[in-house]
N, C-alpha and C positions, 0 to 999 in steps of 0.2 A: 241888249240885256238890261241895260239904265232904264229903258223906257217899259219893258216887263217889268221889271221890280217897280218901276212908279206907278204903272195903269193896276196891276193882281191888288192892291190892297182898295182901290176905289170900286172897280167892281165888286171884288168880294163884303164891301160897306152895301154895296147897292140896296140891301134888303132893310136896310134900315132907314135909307133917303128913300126911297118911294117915287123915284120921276116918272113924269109920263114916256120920254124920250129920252135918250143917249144922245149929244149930240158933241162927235167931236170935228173940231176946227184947225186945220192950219194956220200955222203965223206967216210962211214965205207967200214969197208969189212964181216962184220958178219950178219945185218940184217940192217934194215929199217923203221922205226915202227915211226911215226907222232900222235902216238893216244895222245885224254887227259888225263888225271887223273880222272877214270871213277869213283874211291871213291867220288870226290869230287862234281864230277858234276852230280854224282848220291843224294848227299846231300843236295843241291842248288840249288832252283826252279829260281834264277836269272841268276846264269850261266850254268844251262841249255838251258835259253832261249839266253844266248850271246852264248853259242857253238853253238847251230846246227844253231844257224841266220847266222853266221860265216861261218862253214861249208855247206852249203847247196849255200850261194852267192858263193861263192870259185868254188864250183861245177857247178852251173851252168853259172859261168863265162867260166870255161872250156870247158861247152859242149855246146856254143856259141862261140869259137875259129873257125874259117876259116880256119887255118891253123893246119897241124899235132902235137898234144901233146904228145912228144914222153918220155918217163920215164926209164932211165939205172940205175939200183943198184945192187949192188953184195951182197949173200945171199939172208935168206928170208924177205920176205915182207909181215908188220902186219899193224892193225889198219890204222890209217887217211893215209898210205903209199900207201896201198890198194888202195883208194880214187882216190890218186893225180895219181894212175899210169896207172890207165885204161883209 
């Protein structure tokens, strides 16, 4: 959810930065994994409904991008990483 609320407001700038390319990067070098805390939001009929409102805007912020969303991380890639990197 942390990482939806930080990526929805840069996309949704995008139209005012103008890049040629998206390109995002991993900092690890082992894996890549953005997922939530599926206990919790498995528990919580409230933040269920804030994750996937979150994730699903996120998403299709991205697959409304004009320009290439390109995704580099080293190791594997899990959960909400998935997401953000197709």
């Amino acid at each position: 959810l942390d990482m939806c609320k930080e990526l929805i407001p840069f996309y949704q700038a995008y139209g005012q930065q103008h890049p040629a390319v998206i390109l995002l990067r991993g900092t690890g070098d082992k894996a890549f994994c953005a997922g939530g805390d599926v206990k919790a939001i498995w528990a919580s009929k409230q933040l269920q409904k804030d994750f996937f409102f979150h994730e699903y805007q996120m998403n299709y912020l991205i697959s409304q991008l004009p320009v290439p969303h390109v995704a580099i991380y080293r190791g594997i890639v899990m959960g909400g990483g998935v997401g953000i990197s197709i």
